[in-house]
C-alpha positions as CSV (number, residue, x, y, z in Angstrom):
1,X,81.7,121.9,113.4
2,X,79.0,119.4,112.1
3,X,79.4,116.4,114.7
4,X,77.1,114.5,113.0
5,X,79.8,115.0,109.3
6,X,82.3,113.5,112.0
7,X,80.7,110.5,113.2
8,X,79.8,109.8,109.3
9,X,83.1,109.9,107.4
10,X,85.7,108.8,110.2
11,X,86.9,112.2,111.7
12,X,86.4,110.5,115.5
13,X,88.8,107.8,114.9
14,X,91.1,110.1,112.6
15,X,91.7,112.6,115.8
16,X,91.9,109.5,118.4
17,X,94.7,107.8,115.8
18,X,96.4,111.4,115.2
19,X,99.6,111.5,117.1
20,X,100.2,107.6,115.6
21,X,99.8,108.7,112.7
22,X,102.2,111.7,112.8
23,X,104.9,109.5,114.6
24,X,104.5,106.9,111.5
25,X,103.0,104.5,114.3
26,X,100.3,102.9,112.8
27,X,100.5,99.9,109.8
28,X,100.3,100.3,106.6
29,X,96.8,99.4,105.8
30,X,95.3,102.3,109.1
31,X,98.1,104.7,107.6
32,X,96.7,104.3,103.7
33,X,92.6,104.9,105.4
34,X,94.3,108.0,107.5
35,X,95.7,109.4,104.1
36,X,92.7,108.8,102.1
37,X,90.4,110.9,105.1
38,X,93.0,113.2,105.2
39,X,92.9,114.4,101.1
40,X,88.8,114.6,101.6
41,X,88.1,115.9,104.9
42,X,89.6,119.5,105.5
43,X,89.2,120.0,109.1
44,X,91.3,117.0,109.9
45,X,93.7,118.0,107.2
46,X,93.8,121.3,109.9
47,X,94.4,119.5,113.0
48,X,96.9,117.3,111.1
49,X,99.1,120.4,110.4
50,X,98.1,121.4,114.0
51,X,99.7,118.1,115.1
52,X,103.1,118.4,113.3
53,X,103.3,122.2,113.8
54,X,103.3,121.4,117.5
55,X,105.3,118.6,117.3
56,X,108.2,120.5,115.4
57,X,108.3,123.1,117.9
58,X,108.4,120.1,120.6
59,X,111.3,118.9,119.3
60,X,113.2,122.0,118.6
61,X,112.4,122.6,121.8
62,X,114.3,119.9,123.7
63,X,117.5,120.2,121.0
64,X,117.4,123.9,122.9
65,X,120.0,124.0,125.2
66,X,120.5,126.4,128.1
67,X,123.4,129.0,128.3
68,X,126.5,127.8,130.1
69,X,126.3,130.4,132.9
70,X,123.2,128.9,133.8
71,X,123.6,125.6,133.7
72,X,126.6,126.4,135.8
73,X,124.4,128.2,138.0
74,X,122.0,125.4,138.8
75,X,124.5,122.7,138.9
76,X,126.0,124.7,141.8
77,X,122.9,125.4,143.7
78,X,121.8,121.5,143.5
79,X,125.5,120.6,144.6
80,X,124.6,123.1,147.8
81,X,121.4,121.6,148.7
82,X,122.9,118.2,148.5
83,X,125.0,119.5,151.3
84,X,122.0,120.4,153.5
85,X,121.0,117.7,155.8
């Protein structure tokens, strides 16, 4: 990667501004200068989809919920070491 191409067009602030960006954070005017980088410059483009791939399997993550049996499981064991003084 070509730090100096980085420095030049924007890609510094582009990755520091990243996760606002993909959480629709940022105002309009920062968004529409993100979007315009983003159709010319192919390795943010990359960590763009690098930033909502891992954000999708974030949140599908925490929908997951554990099987009753174990949820029963722990609940029982922190309810016993309440019980232990």
């Amino acid at each position: 990667m070509d730090t100096s191409r980085q420095q030049d067009c924007g890609c510094g602030h582009v990755r520091e501004v990243l996760e606002e960006y993909v959480h629709a954070e940022l105002d309009s005017r920062e968004r529409a200068a993100l979007d315009a980088h983003l159709r010319s410059c192919p390795e943010c483009t990359n960590a763009h989809r690098l930033s909502l791939t891992l954000t999708s399997v974030i949140v599908r993550g925490c929908r997951e919920q554990a099987p009753i049996e174990l949820r029963r499981r722990v609940i029982a064991r922190i309810e016993t070491m309440r019980d232990v003084p």
